[in-house]
C-alpha positions in Angstrom: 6.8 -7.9 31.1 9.0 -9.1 34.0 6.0 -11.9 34.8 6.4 -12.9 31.9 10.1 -13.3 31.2 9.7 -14.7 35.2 7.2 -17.2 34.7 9.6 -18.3 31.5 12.3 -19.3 33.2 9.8 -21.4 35.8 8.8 -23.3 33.1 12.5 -23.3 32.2 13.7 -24.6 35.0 10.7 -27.1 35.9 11.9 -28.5 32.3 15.2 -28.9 33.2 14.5 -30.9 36.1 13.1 -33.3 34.1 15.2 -33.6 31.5 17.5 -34.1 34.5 15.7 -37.1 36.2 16.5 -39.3 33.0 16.1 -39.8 29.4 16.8 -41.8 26.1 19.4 -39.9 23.8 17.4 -39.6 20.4 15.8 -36.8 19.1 12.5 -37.5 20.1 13.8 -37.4 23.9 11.6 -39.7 25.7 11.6 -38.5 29.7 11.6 -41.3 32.6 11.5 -41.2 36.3 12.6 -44.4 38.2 10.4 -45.8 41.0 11.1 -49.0 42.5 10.2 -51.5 39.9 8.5 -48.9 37.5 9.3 -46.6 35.2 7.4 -43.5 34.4 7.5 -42.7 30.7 6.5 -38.4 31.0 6.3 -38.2 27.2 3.6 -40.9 27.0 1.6 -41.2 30.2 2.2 -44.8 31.2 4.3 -46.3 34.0 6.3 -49.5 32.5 8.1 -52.5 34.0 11.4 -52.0 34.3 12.2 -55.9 33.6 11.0 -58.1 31.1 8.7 -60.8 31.3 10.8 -63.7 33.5 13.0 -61.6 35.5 12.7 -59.9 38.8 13.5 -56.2 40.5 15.6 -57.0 43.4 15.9 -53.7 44.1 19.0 -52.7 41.7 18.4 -54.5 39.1 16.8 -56.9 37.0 17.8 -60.8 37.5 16.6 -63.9 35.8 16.4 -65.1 32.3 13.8 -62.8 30.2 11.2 -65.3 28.7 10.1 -65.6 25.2 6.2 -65.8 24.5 3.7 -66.0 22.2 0.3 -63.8 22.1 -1.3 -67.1 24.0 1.3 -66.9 27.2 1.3 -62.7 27.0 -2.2 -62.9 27.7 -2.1 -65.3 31.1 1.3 -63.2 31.9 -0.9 -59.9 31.8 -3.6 -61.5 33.8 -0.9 -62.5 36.6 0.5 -59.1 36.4 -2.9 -57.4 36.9 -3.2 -59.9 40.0 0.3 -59.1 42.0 1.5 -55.9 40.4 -1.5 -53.9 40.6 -3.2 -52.0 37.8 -4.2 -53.3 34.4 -1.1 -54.0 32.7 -0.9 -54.9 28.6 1.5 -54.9 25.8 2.9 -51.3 25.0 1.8 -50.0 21.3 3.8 -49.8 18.5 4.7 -45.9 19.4 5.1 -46.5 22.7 7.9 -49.1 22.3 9.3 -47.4 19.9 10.1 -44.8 22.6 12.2 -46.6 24.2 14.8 -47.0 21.8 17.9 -45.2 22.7 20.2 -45.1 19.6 23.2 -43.6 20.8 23.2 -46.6 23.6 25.6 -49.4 22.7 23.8 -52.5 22.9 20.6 -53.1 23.5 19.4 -50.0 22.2 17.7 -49.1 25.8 18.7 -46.7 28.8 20.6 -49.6 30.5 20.1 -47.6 33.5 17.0 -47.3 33.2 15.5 -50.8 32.1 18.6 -53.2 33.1 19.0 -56.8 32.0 17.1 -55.7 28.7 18.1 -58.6 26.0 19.3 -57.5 22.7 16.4 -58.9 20.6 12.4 -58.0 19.1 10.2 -57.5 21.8 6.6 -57.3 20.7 3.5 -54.8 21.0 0.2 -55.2 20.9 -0.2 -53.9 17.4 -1.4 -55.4 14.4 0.6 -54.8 11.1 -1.9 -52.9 9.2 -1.0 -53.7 6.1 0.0 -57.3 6.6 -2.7 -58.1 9.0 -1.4 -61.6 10.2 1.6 -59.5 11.8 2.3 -58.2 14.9 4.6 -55.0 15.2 8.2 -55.3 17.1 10.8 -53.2 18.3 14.1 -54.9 17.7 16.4 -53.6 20.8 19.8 -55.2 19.0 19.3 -53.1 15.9 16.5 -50.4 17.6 14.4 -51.2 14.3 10.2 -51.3 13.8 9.3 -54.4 11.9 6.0 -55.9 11.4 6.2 -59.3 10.4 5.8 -61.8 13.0 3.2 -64.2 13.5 1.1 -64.0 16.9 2.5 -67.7 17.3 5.9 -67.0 17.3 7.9 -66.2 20.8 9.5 -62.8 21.5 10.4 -60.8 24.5 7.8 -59.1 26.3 7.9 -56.0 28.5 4.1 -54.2 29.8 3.2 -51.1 30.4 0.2 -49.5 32.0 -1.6 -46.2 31.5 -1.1 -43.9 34.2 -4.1 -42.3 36.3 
């Protein structure tokens, strides 16, 4: 009986270090640990960028203007990413974004701590719309809305993520 209630409050405890290390306030609560120009993302098993596409970790933050693409560009951004940044990097799914949304953060609706210089505005994933198949899901980091409507040939913000090993 005392293992048990002992290895309970391990597990307790090991949880509340990570809840510690970081998190987004909603009530799915997302877990993150910082490293360098990464960010781990515990609840889903992949390690993202902490800037968007067009800016650049200097270390304490994220500087430079975040780019707008379209599915063309995304796809010779992810090959230069796989180049220099090691790993094989893509657009995060629709779930995955999604996790990122921090509603009780003012605005953009994103741990500014943890992903800094993060514009307020749709960021896309690598999703189709399933039932308007001509769409591409987005995460909306102004309003922390899903919407699928946009057009592969249309520009949004872009941040990538990898799966972890």
């Amino acid at each position: 009986m005392r293992e048990k209630i002992r290895n309970r409050l391990y597990v307790l405890s090991i949880m509340s270090l990570f809840f510690a290390v970081g998190h987004v306030g909603n009530a799915q609560a997302t877990l993150f640990m910082a490293r360098d120009h990464i960010v781990v993302d515990l609840r889903h098993g992949v390690d993202w960028l902490r800037c968007s596409i067009g800016q650049r970790w200097d270390g304490k933050t994220c500087t430079g203007e975040v780019l707008s693409l379209n599915h063309d560009m995304i796809a010779q951004a992810i090959e230069q990413a796989n180049e220099q940044l090691d790993g094989e990097w893509r657009l995060p799914t629709r779930k995955e974004l999604e996790g990122l949304v921090c509603n009780e953060c003012g605005n953009p609706k994103i741990d500014a701590e943890m992903f800094p210089g993060t514009d307020s505005v749709p960021y896309w994933t690598g999703q189709v719309n399933e039932f308007a198949k001509r769409h591409m899901w987005s995460v909306n980091f102004a309003t922390g809305f899903t919407y699928g409507r946009f057009f592969p040939y249309q520009q949004l913000a872009v941040r990538l993520v990898r799966d972890r090993h």
